[in-house]
N, CA, C, O and CB atoms as a CASP TS submission, in Angstrom:
PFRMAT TS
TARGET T0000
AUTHOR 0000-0000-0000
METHOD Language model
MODEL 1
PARENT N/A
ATOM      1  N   UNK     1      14.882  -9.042 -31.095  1.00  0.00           N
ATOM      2  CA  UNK     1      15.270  -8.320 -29.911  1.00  0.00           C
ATOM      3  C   UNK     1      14.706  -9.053 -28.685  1.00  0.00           C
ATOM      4  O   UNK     1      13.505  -9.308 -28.595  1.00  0.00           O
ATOM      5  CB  UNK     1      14.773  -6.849 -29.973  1.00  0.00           C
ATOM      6  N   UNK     2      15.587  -9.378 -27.760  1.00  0.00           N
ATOM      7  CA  UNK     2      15.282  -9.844 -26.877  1.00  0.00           C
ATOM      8  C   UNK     2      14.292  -8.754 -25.674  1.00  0.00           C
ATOM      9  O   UNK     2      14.338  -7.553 -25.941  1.00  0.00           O
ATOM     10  CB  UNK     2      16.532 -10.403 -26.562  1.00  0.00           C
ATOM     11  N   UNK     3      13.655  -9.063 -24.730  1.00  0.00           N
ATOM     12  CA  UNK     3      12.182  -8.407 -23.816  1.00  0.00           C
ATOM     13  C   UNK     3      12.242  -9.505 -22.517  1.00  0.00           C
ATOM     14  O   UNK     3      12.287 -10.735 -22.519  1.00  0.00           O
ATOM     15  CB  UNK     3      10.232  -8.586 -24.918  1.00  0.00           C
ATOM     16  N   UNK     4      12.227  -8.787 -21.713  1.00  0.00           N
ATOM     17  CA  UNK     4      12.413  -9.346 -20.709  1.00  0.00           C
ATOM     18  C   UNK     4      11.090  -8.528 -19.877  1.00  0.00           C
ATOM     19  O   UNK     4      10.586  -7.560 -20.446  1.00  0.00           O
ATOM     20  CB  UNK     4      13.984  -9.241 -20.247  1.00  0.00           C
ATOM     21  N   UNK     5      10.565  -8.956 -18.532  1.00  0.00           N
ATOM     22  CA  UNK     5       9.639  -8.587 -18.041  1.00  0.00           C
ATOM     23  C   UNK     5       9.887  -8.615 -16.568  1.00  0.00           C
ATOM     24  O   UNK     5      10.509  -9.581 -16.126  1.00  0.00           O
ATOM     25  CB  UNK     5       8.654  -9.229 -18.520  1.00  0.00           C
ATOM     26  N   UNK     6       9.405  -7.506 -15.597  1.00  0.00           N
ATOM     27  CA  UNK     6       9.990  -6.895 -14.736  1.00  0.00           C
ATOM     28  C   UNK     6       9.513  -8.389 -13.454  1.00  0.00           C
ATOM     29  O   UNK     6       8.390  -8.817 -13.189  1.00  0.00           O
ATOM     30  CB  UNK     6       9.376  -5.064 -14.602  1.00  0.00           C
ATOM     31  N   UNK     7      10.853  -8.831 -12.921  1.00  0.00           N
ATOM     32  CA  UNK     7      10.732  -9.648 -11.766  1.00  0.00           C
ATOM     33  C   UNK     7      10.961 -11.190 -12.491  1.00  0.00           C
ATOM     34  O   UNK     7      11.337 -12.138 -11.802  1.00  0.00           O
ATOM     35  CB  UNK     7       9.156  -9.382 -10.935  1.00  0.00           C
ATOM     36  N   UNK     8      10.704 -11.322 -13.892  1.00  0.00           N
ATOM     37  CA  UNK     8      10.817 -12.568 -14.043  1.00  0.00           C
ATOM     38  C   UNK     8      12.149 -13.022 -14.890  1.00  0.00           C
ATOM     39  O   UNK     8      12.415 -12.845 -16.078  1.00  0.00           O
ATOM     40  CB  UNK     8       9.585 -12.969 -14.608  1.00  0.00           C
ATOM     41  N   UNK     9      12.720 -13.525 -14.082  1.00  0.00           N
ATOM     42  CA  UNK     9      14.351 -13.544 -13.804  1.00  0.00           C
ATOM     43  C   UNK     9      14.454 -15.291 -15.344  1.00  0.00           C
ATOM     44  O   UNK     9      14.073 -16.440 -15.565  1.00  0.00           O
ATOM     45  CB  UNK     9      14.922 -14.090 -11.156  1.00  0.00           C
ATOM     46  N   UNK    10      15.142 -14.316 -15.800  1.00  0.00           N
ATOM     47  CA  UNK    10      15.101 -15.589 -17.443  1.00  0.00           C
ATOM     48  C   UNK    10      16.048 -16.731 -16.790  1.00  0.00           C
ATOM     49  O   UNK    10      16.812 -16.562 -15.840  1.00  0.00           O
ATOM     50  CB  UNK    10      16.142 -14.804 -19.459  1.00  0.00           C
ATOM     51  N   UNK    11      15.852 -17.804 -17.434  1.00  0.00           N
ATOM     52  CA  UNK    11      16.856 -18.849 -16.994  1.00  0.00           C
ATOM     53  C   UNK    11      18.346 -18.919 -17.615  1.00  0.00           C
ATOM     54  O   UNK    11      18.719 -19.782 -18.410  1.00  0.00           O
ATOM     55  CB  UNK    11      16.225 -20.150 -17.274  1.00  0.00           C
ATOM     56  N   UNK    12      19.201 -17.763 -17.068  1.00  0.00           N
ATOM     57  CA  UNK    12      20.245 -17.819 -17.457  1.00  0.00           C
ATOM     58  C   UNK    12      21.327 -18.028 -16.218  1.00  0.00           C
ATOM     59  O   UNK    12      21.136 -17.783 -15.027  1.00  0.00           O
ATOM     60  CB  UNK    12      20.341 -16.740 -18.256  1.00  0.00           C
ATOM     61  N   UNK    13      22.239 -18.429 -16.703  1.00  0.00           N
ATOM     62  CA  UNK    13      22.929 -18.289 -15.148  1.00  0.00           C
ATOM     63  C   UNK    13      24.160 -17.278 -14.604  1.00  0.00           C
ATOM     64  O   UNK    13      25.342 -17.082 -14.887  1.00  0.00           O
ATOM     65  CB  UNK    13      23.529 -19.653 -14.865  1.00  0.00           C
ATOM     66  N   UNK    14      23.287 -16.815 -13.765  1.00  0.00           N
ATOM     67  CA  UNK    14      23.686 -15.073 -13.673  1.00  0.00           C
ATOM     68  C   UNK    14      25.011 -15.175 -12.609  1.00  0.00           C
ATOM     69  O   UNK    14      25.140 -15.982 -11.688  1.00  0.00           O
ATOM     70  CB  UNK    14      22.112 -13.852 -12.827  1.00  0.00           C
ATOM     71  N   UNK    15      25.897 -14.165 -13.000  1.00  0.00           N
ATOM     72  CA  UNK    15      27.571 -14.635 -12.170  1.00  0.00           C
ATOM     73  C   UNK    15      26.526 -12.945 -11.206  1.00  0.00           C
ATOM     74  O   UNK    15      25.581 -12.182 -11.411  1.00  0.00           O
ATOM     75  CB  UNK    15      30.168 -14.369 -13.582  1.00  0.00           C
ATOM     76  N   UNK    16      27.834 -13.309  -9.949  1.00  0.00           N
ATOM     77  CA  UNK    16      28.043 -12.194  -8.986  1.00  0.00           C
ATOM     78  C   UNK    16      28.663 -11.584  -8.946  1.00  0.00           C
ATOM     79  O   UNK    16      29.856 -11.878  -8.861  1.00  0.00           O
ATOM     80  CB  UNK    16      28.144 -12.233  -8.133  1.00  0.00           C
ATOM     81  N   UNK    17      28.067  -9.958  -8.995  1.00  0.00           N
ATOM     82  CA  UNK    17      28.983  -8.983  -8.455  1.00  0.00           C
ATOM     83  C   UNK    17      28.702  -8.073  -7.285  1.00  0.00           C
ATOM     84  O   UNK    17      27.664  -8.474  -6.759  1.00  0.00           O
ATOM     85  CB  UNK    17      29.277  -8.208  -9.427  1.00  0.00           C
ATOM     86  N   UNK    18      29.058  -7.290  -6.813  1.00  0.00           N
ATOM     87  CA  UNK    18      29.404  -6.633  -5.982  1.00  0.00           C
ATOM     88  C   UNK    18      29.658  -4.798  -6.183  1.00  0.00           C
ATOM     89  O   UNK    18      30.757  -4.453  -6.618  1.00  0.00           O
ATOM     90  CB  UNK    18      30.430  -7.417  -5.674  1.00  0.00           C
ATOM     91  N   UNK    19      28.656  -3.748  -5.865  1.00  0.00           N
ATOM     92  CA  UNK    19      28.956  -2.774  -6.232  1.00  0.00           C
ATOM     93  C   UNK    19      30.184  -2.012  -6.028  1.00  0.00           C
ATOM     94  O   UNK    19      30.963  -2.528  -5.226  1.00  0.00           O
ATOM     95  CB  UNK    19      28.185  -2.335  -5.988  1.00  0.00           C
ATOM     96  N   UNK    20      30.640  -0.626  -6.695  1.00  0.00           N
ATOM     97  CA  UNK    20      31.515  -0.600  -6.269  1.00  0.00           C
ATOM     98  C   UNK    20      31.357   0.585  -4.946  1.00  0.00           C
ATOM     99  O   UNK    20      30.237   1.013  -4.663  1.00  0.00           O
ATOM    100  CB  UNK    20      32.372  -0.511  -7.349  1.00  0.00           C
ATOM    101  N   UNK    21      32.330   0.949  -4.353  1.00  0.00           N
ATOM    102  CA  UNK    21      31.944   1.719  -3.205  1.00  0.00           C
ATOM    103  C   UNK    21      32.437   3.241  -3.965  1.00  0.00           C
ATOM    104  O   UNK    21      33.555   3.753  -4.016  1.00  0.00           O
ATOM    105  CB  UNK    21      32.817   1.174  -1.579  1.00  0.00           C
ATOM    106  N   UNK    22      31.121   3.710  -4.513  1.00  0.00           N
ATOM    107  CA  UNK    22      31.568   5.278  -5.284  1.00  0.00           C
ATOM    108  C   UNK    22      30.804   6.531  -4.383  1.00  0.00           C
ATOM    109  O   UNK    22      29.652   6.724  -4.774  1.00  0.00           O
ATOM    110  CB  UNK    22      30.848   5.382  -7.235  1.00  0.00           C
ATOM    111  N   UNK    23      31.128   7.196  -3.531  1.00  0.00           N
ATOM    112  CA  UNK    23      30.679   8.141  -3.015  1.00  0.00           C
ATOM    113  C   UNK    23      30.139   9.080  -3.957  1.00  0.00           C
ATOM    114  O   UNK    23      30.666   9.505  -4.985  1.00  0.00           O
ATOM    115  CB  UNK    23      31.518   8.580  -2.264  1.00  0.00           C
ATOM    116  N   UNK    24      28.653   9.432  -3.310  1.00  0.00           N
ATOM    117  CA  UNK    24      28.043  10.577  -4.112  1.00  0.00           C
ATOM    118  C   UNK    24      27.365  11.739  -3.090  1.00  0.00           C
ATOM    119  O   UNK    24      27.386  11.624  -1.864  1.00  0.00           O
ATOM    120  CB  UNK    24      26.837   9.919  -5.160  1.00  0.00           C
ATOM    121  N   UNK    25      26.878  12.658  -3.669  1.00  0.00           N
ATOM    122  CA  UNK    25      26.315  13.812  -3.118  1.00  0.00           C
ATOM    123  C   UNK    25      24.853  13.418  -2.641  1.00  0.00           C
ATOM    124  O   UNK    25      24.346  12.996  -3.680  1.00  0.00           O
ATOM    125  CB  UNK    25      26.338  14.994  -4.176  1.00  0.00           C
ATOM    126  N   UNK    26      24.021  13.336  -1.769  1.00  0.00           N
ATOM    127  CA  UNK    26      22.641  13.713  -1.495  1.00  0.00           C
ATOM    128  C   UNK    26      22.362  14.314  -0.449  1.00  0.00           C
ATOM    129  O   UNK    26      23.161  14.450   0.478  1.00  0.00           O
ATOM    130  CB  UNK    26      21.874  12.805  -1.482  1.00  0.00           C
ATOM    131  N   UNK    27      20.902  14.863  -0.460  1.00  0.00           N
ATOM    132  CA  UNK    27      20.198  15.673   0.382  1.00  0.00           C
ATOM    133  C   UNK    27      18.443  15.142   0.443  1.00  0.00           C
ATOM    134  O   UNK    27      17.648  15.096  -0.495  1.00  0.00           O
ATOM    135  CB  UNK    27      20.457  17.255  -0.219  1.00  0.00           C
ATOM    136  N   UNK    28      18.199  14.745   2.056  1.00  0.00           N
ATOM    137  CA  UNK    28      16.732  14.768   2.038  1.00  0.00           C
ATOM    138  C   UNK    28      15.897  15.395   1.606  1.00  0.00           C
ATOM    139  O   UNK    28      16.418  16.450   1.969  1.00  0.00           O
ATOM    140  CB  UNK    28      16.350  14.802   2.787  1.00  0.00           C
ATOM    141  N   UNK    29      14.953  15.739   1.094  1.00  0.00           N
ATOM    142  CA  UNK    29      14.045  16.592   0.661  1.00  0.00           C
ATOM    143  C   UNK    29      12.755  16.778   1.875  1.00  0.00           C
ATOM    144  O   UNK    29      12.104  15.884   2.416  1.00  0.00           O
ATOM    145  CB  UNK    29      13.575  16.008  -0.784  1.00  0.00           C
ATOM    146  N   UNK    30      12.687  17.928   2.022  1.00  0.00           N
ATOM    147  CA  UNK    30      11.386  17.868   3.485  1.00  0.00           C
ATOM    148  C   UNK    30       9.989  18.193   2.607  1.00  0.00           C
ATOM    149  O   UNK    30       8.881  18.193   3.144  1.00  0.00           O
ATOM    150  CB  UNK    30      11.649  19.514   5.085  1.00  0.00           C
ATOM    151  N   UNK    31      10.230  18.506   0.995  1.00  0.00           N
ATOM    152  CA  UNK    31       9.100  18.852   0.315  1.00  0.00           C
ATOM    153  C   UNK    31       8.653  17.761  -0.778  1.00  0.00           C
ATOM    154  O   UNK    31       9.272  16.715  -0.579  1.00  0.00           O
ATOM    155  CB  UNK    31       9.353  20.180  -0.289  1.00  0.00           C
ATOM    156  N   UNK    32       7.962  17.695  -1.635  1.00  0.00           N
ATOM    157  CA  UNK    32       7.864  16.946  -2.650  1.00  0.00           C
ATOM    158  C   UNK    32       9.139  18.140  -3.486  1.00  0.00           C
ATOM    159  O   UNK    32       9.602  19.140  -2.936  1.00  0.00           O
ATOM    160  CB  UNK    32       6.048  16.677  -3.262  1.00  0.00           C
ATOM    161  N   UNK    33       9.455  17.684  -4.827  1.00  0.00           N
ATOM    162  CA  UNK    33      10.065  17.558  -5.904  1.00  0.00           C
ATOM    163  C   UNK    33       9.912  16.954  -7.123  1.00  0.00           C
ATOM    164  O   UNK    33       9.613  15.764  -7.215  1.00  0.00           O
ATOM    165  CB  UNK    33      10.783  17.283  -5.630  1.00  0.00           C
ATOM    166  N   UNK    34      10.103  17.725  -8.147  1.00  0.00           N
ATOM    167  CA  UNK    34      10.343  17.132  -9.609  1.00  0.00           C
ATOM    168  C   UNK    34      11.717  17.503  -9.813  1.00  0.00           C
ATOM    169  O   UNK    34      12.078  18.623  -9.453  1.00  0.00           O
ATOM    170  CB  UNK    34       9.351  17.737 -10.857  1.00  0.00           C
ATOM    171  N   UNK    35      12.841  16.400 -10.549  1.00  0.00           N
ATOM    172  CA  UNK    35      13.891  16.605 -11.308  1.00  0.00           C
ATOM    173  C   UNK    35      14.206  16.140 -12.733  1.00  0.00           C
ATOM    174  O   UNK    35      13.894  15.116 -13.341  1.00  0.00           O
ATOM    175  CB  UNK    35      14.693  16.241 -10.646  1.00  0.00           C
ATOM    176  N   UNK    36      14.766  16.981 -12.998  1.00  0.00           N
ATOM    177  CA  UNK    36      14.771  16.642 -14.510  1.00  0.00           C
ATOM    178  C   UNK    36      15.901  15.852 -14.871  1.00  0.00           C
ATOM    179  O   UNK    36      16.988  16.404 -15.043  1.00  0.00           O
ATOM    180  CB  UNK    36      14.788  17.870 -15.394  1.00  0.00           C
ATOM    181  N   UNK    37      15.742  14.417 -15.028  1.00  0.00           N
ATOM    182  CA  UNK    37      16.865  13.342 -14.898  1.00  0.00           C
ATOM    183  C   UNK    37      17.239  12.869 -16.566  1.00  0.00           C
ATOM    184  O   UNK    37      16.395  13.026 -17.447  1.00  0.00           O
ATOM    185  CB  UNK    37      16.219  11.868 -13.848  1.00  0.00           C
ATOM    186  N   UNK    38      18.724  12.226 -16.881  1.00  0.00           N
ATOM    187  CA  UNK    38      18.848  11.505 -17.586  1.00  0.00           C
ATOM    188  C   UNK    38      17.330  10.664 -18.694  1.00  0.00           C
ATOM    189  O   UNK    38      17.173  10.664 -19.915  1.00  0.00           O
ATOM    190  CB  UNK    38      19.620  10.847 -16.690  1.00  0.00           C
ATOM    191  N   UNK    39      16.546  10.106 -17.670  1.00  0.00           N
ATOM    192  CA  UNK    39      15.586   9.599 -18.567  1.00  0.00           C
ATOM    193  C   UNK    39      13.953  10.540 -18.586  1.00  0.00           C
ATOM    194  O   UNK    39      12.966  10.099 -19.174  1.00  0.00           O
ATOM    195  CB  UNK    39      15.426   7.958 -18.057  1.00  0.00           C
ATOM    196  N   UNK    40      13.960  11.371 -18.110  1.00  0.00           N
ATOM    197  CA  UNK    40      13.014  12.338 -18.181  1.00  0.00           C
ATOM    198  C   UNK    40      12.659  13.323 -16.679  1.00  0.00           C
ATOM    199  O   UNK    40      13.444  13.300 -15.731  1.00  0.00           O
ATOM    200  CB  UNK    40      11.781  11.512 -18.689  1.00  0.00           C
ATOM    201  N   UNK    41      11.385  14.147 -16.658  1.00  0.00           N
ATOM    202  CA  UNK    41      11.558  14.369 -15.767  1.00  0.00           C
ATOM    203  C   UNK    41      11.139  13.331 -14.331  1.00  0.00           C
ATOM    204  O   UNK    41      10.323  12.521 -14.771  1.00  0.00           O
ATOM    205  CB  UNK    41      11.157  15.418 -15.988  1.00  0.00           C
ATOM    206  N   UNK    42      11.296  13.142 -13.327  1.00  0.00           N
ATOM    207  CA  UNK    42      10.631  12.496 -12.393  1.00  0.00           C
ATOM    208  C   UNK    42      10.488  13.261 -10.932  1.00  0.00           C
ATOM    209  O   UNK    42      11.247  14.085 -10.421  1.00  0.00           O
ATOM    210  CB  UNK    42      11.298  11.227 -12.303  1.00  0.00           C
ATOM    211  N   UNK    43       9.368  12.755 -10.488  1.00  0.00           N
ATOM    212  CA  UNK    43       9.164  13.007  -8.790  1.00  0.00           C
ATOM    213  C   UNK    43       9.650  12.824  -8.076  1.00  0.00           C
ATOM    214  O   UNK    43      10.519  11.961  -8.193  1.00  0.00           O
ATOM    215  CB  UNK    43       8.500  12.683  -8.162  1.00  0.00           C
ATOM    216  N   UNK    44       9.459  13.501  -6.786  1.00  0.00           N
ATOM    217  CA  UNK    44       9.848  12.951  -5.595  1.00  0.00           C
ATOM    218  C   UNK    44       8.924  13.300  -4.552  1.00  0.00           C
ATOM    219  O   UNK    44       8.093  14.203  -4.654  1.00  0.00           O
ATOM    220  CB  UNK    44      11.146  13.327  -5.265  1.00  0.00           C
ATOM    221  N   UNK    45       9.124  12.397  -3.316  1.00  0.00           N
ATOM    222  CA  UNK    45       7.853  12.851  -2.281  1.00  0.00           C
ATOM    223  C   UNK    45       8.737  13.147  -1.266  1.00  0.00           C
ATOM    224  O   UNK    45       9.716  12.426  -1.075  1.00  0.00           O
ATOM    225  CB  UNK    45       6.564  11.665  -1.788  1.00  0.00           C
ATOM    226  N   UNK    46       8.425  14.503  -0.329  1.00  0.00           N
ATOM    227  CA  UNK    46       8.726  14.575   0.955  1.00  0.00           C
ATOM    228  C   UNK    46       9.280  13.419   1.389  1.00  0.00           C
ATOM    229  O   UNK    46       8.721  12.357   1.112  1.00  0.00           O
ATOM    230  CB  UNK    46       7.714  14.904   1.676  1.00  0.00           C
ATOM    231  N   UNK    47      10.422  13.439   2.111  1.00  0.00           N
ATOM    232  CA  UNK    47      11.009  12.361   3.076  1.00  0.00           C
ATOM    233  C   UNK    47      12.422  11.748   1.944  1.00  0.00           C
ATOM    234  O   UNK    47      13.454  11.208   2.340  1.00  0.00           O
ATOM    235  CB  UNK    47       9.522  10.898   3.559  1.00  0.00           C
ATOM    236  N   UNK    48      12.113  11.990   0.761  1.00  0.00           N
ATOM    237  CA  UNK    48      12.805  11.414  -0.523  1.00  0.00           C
ATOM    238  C   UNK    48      14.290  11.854  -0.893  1.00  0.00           C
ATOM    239  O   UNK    48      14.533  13.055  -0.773  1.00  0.00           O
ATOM    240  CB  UNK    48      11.941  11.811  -1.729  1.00  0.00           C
ATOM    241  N   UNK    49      15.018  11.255  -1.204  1.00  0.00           N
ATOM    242  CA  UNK    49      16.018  11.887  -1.442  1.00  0.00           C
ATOM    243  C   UNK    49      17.124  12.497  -3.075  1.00  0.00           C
ATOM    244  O   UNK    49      17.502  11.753  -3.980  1.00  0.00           O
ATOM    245  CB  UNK    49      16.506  11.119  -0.642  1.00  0.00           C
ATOM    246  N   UNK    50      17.330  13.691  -2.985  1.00  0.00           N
ATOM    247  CA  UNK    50      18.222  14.439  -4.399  1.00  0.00           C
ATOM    248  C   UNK    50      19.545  13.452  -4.278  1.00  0.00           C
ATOM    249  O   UNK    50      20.132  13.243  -3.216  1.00  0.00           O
ATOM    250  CB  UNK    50      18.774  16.550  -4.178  1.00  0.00           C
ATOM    251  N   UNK    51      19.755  13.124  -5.016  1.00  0.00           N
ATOM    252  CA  UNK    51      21.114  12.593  -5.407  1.00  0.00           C
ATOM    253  C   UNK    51      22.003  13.027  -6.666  1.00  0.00           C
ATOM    254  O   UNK    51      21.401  13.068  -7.739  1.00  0.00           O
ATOM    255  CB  UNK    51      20.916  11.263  -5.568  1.00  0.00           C
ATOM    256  N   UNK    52      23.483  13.384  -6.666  1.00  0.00           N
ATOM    257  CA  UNK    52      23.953  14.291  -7.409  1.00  0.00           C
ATOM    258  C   UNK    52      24.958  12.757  -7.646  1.00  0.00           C
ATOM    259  O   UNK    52      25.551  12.227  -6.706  1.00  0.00           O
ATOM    260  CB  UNK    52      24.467  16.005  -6.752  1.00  0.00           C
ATOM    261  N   UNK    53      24.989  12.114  -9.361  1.00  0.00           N
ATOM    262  CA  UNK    53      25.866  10.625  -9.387  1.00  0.00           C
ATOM    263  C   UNK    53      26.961  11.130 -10.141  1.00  0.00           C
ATOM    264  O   UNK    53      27.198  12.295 -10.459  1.00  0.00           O
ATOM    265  CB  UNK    53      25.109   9.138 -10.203  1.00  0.00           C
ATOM    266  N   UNK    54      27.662   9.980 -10.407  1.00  0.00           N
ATOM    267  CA  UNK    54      28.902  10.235 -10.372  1.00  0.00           C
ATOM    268  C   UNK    54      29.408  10.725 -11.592  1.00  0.00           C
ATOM    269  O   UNK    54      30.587  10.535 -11.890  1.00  0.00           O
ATOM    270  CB  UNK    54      29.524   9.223  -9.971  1.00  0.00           C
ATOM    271  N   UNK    55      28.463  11.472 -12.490  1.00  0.00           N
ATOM    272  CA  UNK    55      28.996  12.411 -13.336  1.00  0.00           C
ATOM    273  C   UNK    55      28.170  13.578 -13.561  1.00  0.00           C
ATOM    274  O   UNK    55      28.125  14.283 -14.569  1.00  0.00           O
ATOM    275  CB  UNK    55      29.293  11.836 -14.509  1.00  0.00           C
ATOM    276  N   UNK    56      27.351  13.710 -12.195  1.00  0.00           N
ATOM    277  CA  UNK    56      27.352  15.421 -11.805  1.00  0.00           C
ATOM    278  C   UNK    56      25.238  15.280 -12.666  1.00  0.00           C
ATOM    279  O   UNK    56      24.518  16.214 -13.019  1.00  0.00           O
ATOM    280  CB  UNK    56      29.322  16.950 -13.225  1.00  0.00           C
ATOM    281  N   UNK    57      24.977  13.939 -12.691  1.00  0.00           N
ATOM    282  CA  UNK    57      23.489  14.119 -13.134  1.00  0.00           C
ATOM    283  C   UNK    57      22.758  13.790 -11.449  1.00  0.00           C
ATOM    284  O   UNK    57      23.175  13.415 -10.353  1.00  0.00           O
ATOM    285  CB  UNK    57      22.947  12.750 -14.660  1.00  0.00           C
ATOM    286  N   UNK    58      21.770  14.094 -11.911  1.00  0.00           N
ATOM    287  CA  UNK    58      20.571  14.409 -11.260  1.00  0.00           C
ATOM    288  C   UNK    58      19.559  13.820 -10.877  1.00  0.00           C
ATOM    289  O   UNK    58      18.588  14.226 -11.516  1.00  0.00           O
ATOM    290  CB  UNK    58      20.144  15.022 -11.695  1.00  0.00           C
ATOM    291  N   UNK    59      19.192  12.747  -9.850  1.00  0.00           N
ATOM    292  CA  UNK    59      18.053  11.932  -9.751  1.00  0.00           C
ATOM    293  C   UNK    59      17.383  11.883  -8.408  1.00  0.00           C
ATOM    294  O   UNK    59      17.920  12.409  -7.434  1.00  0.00           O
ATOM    295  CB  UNK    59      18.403  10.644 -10.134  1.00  0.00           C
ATOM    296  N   UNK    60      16.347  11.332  -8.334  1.00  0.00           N
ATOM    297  CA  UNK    60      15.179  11.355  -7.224  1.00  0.00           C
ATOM    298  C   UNK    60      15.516   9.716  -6.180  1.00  0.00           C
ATOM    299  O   UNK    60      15.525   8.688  -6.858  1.00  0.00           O
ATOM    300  CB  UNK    60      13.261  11.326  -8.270  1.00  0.00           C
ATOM    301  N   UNK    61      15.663   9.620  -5.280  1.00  0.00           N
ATOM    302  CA  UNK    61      15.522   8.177  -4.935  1.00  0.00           C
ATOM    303  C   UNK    61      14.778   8.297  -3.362  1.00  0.00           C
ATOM    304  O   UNK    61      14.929   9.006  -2.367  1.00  0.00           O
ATOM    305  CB  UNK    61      17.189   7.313  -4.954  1.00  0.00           C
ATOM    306  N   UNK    62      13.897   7.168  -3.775  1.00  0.00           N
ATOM    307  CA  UNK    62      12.663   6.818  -2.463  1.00  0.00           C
ATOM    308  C   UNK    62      13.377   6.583  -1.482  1.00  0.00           C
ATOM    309  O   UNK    62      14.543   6.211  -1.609  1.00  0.00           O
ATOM    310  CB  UNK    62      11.596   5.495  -2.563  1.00  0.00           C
ATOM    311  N   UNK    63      12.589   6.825   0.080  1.00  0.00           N
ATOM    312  CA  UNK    63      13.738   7.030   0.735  1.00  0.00           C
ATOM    313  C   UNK    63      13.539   5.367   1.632  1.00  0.00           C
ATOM    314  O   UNK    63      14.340   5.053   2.512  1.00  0.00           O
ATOM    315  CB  UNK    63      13.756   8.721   1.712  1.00  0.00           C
ATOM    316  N   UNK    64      12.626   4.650   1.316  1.00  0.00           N
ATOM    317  CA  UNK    64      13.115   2.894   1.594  1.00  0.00           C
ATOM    318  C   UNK    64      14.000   2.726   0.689  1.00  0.00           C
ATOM    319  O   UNK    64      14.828   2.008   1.249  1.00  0.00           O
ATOM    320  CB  UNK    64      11.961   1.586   1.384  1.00  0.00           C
ATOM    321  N   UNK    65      14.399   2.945  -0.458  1.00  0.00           N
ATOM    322  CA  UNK    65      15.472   2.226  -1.708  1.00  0.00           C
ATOM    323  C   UNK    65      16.494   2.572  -0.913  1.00  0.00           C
ATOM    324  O   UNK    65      17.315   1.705  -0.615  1.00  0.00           O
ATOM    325  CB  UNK    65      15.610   2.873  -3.492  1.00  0.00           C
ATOM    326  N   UNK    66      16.675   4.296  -0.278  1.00  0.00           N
ATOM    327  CA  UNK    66      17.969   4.730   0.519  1.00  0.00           C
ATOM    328  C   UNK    66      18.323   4.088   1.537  1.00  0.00           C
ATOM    329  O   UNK    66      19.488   3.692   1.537  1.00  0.00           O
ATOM    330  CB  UNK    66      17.958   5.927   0.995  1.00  0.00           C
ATOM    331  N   UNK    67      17.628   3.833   2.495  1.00  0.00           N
ATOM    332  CA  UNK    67      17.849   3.068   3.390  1.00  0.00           C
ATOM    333  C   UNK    67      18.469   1.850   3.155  1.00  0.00           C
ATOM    334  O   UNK    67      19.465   1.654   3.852  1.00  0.00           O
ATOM    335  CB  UNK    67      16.899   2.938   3.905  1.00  0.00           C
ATOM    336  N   UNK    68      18.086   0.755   2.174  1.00  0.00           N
ATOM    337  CA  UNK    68      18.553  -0.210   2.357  1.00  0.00           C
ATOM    338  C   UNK    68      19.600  -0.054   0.563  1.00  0.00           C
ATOM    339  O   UNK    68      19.723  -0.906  -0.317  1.00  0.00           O
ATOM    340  CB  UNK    68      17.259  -1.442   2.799  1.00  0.00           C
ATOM    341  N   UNK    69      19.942   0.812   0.605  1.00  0.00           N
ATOM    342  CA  UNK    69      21.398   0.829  -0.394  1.00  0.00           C
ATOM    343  C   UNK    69      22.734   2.084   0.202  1.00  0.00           C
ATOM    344  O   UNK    69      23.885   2.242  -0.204  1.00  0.00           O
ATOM    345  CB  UNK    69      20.766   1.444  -2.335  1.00  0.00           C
ATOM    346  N   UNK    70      22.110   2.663   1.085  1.00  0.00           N
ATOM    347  CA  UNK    70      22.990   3.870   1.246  1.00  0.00           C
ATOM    348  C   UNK    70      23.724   3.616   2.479  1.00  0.00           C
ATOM    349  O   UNK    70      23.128   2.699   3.045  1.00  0.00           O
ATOM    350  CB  UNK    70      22.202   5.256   1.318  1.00  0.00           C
ATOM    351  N   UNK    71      25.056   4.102   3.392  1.00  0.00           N
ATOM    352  CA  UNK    71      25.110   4.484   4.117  1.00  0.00           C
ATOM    353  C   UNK    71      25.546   6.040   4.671  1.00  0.00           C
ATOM    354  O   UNK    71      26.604   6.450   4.194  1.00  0.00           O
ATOM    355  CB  UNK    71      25.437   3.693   4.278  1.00  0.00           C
ATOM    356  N   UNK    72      25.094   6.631   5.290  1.00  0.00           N
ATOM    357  CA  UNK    72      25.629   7.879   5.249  1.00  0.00           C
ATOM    358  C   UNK    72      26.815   8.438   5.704  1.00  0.00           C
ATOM    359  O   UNK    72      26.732   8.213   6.912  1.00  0.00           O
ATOM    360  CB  UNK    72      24.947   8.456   5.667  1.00  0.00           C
ATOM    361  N   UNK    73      27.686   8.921   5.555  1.00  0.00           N
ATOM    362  CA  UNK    73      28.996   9.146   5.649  1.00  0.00           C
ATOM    363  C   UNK    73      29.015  10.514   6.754  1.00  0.00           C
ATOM    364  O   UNK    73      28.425  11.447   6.210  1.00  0.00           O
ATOM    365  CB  UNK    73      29.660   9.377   4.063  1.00  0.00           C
ATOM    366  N   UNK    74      29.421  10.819   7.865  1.00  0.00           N
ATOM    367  CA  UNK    74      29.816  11.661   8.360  1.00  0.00           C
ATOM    368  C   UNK    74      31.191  12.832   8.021  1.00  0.00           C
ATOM    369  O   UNK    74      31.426  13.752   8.805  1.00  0.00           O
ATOM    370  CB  UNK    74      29.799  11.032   9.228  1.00  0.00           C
TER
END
């Protein structure tokens, strides 16, 4: 079984893609939070954001990761 280790990028040669543009549900959180996600439960801190993906599960995301992956839709 192959193991790979976090940041150290194996010497393969990796093609490009491009996400796709899938609209989802979120909401800031002004409190901390726990949700109970796909891979267990996890946290969240004040400022953080609920995200509802694209088959209606449930996850926590920091709100620097949001910033630089999200834009918000009016």
């Amino acid at each position: 079984m192959l193991h790979f280790k976090q940041f150290e990028r194996p010497d393969y040669e990796f093609k490009e893609a491009v996400k796709k543009p899938v609209k989802i549900k979120c909401i800031q959180m002004q409190e901390a939070f726990t949700v109970e996600t796909l891979e267990g439960t996890m946290n969240g801190k004040a400022g953080d954001w609920l995200m509802v993906g694209v088959s209606g599960e449930l996850y926590p995301c920091d709100h620097e990761i949001f910033l630089k992956s999200y834009d918000l839709i009016d």
